[in-house]
C-alpha positions as CSV (number, residue, x, y, z in Angstrom):
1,X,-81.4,5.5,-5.2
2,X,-79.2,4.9,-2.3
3,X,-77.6,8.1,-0.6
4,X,-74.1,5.9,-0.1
5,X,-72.0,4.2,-2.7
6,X,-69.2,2.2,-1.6
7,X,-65.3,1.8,-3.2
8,X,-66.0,-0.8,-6.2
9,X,-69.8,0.2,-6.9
10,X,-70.8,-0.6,-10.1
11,X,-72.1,2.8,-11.2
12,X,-73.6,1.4,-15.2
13,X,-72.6,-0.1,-18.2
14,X,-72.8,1.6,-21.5
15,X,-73.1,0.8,-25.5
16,X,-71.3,3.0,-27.6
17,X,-73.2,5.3,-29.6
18,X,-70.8,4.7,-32.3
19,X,-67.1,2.9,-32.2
20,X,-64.4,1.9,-34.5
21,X,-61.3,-0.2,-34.4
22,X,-57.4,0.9,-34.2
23,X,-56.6,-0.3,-37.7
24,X,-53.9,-2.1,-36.3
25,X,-56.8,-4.9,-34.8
26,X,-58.7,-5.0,-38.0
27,X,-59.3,-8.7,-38.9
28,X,-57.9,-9.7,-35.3
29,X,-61.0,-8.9,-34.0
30,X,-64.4,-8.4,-34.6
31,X,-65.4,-4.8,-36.3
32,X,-68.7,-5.2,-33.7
33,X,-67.8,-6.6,-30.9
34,X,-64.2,-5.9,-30.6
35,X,-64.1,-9.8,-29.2
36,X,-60.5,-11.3,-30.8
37,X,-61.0,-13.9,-33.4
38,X,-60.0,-17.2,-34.2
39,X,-59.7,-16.9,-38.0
40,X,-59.5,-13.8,-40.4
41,X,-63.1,-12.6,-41.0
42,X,-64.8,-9.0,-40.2
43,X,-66.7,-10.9,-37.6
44,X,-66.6,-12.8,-34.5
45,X,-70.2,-14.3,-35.6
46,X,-73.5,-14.2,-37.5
47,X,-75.1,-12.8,-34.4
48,X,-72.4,-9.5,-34.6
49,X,-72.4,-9.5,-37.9
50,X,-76.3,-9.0,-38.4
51,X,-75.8,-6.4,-35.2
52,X,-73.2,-4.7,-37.4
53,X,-74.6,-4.2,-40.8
54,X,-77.0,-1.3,-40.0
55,X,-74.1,0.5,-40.1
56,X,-71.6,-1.2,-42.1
57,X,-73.6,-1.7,-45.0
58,X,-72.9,2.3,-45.9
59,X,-69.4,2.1,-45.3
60,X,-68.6,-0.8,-47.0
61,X,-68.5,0.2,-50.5
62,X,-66.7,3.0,-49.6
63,X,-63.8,0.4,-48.4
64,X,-63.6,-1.3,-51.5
65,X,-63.8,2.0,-53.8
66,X,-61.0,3.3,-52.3
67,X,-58.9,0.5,-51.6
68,X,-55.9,-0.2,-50.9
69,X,-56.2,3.4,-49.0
70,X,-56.2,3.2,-45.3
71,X,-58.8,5.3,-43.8
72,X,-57.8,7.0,-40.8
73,X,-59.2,6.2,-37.4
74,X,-60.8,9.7,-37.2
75,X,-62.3,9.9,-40.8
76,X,-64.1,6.4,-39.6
77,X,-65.9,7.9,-36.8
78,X,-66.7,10.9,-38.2
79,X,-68.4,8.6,-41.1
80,X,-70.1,7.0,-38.7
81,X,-71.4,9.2,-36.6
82,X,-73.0,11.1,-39.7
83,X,-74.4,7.7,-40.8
84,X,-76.1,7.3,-37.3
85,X,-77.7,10.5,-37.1
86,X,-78.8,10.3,-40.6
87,X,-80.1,6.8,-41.4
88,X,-80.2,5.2,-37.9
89,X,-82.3,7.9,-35.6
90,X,-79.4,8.8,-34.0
91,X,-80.4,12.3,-32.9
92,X,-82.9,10.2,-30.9
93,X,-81.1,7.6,-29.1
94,X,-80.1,8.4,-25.3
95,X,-77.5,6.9,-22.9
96,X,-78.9,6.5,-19.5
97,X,-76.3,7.1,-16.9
98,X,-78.6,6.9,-13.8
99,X,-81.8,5.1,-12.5
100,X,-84.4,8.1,-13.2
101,X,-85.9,9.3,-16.6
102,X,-84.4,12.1,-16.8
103,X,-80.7,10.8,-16.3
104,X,-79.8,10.4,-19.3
105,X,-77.7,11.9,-22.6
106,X,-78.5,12.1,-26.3
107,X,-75.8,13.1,-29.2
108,X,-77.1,16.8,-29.1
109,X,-76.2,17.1,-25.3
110,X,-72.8,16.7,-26.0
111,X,-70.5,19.8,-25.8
112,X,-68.2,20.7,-28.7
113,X,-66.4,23.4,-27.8
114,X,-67.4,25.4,-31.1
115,X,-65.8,28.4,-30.4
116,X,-63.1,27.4,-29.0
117,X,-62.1,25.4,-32.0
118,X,-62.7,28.2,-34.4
119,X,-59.8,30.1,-32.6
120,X,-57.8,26.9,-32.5
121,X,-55.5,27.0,-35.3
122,X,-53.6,23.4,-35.3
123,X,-57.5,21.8,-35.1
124,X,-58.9,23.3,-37.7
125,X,-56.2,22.3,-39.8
126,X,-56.5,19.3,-38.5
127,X,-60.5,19.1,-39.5
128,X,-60.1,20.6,-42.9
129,X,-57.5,17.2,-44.0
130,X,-60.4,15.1,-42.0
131,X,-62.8,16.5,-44.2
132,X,-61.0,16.2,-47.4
133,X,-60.8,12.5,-46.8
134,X,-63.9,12.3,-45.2
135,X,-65.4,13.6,-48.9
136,X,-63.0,10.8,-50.8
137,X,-64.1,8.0,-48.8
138,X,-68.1,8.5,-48.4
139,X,-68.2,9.9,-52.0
140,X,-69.7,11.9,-54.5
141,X,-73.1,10.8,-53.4
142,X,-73.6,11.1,-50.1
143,X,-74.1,14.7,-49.7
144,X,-72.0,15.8,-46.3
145,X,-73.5,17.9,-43.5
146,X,-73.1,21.8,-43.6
147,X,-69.1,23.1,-42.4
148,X,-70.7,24.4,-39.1
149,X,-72.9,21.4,-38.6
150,X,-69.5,19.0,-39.8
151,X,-67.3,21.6,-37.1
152,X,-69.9,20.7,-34.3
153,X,-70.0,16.7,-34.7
154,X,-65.8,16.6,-35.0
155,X,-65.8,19.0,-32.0
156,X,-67.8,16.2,-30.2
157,X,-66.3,13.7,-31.3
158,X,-63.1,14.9,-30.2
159,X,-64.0,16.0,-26.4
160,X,-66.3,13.4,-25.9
161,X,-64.2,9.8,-27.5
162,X,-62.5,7.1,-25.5
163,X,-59.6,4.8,-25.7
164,X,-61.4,1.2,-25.9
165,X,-59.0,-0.6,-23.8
166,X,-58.6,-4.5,-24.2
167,X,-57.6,-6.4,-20.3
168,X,-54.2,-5.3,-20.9
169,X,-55.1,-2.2,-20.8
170,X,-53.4,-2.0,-24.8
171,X,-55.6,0.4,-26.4
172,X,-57.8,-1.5,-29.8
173,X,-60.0,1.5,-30.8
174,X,-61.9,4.9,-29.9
175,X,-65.8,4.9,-28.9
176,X,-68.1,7.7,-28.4
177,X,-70.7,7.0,-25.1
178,X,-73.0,8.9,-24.4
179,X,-73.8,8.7,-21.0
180,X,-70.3,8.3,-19.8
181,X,-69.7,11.7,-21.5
182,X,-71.4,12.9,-18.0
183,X,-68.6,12.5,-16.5
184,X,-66.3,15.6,-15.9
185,X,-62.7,15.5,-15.1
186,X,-60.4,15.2,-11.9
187,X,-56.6,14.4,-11.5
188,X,-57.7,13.1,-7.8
189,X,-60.6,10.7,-9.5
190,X,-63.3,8.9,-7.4
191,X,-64.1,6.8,-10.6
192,X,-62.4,4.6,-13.1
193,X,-64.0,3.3,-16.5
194,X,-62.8,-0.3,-17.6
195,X,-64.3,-2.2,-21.0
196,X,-65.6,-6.0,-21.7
197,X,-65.2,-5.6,-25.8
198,X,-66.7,-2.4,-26.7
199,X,-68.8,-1.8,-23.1
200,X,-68.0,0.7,-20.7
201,X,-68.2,0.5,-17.4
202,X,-67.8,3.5,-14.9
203,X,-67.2,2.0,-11.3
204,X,-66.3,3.6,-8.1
205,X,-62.6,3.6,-6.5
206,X,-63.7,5.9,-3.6
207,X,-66.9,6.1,-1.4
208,X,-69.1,8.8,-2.3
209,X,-71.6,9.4,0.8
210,X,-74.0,11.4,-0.1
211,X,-74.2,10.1,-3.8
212,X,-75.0,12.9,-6.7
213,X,-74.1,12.2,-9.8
214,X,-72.1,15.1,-10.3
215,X,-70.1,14.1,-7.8
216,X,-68.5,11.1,-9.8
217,X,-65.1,12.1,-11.5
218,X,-62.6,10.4,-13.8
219,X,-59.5,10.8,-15.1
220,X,-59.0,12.2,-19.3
221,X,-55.3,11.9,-18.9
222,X,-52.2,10.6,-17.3
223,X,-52.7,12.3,-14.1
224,X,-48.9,10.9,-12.6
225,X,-47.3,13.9,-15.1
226,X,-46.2,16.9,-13.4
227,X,-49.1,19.9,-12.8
228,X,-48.2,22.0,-15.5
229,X,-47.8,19.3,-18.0
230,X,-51.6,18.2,-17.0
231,X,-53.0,21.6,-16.9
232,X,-51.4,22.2,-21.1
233,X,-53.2,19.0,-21.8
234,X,-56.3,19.7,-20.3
235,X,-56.7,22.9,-22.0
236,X,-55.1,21.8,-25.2
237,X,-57.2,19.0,-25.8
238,X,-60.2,19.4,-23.4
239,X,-60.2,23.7,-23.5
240,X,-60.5,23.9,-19.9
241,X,-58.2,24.5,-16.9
242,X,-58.2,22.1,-14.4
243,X,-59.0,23.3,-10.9
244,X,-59.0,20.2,-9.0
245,X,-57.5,19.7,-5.6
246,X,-54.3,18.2,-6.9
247,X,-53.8,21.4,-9.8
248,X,-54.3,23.7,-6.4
249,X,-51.9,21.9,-3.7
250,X,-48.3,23.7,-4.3
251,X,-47.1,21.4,-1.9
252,X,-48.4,18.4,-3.4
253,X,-46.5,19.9,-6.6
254,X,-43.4,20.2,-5.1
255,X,-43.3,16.6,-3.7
256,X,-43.9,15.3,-7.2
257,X,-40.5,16.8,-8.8
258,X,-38.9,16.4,-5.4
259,X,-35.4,14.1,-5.2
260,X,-34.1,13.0,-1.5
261,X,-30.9,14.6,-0.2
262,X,-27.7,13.5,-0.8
263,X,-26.7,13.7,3.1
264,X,-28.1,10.9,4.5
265,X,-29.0,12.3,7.9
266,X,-30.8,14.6,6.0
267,X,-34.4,13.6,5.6
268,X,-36.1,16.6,3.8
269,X,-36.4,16.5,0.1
270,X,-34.8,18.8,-2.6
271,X,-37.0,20.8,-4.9
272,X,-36.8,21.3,-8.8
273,X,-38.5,23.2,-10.9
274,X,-40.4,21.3,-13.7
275,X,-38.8,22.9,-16.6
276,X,-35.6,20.8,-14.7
277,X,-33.7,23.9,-14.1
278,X,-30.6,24.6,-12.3
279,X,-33.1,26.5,-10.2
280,X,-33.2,23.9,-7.1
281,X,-34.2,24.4,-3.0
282,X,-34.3,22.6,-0.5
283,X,-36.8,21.9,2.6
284,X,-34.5,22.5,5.0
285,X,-31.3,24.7,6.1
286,X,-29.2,21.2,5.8
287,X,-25.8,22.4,4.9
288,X,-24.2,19.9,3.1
289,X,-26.6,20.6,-0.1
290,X,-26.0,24.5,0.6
291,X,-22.6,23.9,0.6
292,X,-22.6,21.7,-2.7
293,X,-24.9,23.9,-4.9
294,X,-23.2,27.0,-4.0
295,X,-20.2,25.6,-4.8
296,X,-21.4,24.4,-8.2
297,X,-23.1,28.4,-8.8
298,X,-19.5,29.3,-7.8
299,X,-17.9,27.4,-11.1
300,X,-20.4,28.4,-13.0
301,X,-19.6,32.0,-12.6
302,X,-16.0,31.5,-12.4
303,X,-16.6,29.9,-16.5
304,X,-18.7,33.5,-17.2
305,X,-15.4,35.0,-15.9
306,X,-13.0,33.1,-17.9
307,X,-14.8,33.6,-21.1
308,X,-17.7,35.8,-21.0
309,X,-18.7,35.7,-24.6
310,X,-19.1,31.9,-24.8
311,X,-20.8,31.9,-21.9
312,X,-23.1,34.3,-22.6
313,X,-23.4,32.8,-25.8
314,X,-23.9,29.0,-24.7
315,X,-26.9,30.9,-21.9
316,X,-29.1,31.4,-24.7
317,X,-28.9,27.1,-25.5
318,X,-27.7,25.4,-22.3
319,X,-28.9,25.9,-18.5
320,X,-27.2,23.1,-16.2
321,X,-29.5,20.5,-15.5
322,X,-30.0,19.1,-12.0
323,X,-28.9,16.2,-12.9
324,X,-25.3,17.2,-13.7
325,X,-25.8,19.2,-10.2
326,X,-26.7,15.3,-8.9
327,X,-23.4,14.1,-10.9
328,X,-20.9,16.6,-9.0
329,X,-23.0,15.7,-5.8
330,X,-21.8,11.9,-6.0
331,X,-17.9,13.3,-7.0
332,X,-17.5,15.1,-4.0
């Protein structure tokens, strides 16, 4: 394996281990393939549809028993990820990531956060309606897996999924890979993964000299929201806390909820805090800012003055946003 990758490397490509479509696409594209059709049929052709019917052929029953219900995104991976790893070998099947034998993934690799769900609230109220539907739509005969076994697959499900993105970058349905599940996190990724249909590929947007494996990060989230607002995610939906380069750099936090001063000789940003406080400095002793704000702290006590129980009422609902600081800014 070469010791140097350059920016735009190919890293793999990747078959899901089991995908569904956004209900939203069914019978605008293929239930396989995720190729968009030219007529309204499950699939795109005979080739997909033979491809498909290992796995369709237990669900598809269940569709027409409960139909006209809608089954939920969620409960249709679920259902297919139990049907995988109990008619189709899936406990077997491995997603190579890398060029040696050992580089590679199967479904029981896959972390699921166990404990941490069973002291998450919101999810396991969240599983128990998945598996209430989950038991209406696979039926009376198909005997379900054990609660902690069930707990462990929606756990890895959940950390593990993707967004299937169509060239739009529109999102068309959710896929579980297992090799690109090696993958950790960054908010400062090196690595970007982009989809033909229902294939992933993980390609490089950085050099990475020496090349390891675990030095190849990509991004779980939106990582142009403020650093608190990515850490919450992170550990809401992913139960860790981001220690990356960009979660560490104050400065770099700073800059991001930073405005530009009103004075223009003044080139030195203003800070705000990301709850968008009235709590504002600035980078500099520039005094036409000091001058403003102090004079906008000075109303706000002369209004305390003037009527002390409203305002100490109002305190408890309403804290002056920067912007109307920026709107008395422009009056001046």
């Amino acid at each position: 394996m070469s010791v140097f990758r350059t920016e735009g490397s190919l890293l793999f490509t990747e078959k899901p281990f089991v995908c569904v479509l956004h209900y939203n696409q069914r019978l605008k594209r293929c239930d396989h393939c995720f190729e968009e059709l030219c007529d309204k049929i499950a699939y795109c052709s005979s080739q997909c549809e033979e491809k498909g019917w290992p796995m369709h052929k237990f669900e598809c029953p269940n569709m027409k028993r409960i139909s006209p219900k809608i089954v939920p995104e969620s409960v249709g991976m679920m259902a297919r990820i139990i049907y995988k790893l109990k008619y189709c070998k899936g406990l077997a099947v491995k997603g190579f990531y890398g060029e040696k034998e050992n580089e590679y993934r199967t479904f029981g690799n896959l972390q699921s956060h166990y404990e941490e769900l069973q002291q998450d609230r919101k999810r396991l109220e969240d599983f128990l309606s998945l598996t209430h539907i989950l038991e209406d739509f696979m039926g009376h005969t198909e005997v379900l897996p054990p609660p902690t076994e069930l707990l462990t697959i929606y756990g890895k499900m959940l950390i593990n999924s993707f967004n299937i993105m169509d060239p739009n970058m529109n999102t068309i349905g959710s896929g579980l890979y297992l090799g690109a599940s090696r993958f950790d996190h960054s908010c400062v990724p090196n690595a970007v993964a982009t989809f033909s249909g229902t294939t992933i590929s993980i390609r490089l947007i950085k050099p990475v000299s020496p090349f390891d494996w675990s030095k190849v990060f990509v991004s779980y989230i939106d990582v142009l929201q403020p650093t608190s607002k990515r850490i919450s995610e992170l550990k809401k939906g992913y139960f860790f806390e981001c220690q990356c380069v960009f979660c560490l750099d104050r400065e770099q936090q700073e800059h991001m909820l930073s405005m530009s001063c009103p004075n223009q000789k003044c080139s030195e940003p203003i800070y705000i805090s990301e709850e968008y406080s009235s709590d504002v400095s600035i980078g500099n002793n520039c005094q036409f800012i000091i001058i403003i704000l102090e004079r906008e702290r000075e109303r706000e006590r002369e209004r305390e003055r003037d009527s002390p129980l409203t305002a100490k009422v109002l305190s408890r609902f309403y804290n002056p946003s920067v912007s109307s600081v920026l709107i008395n800014l422009t009056l001046q």
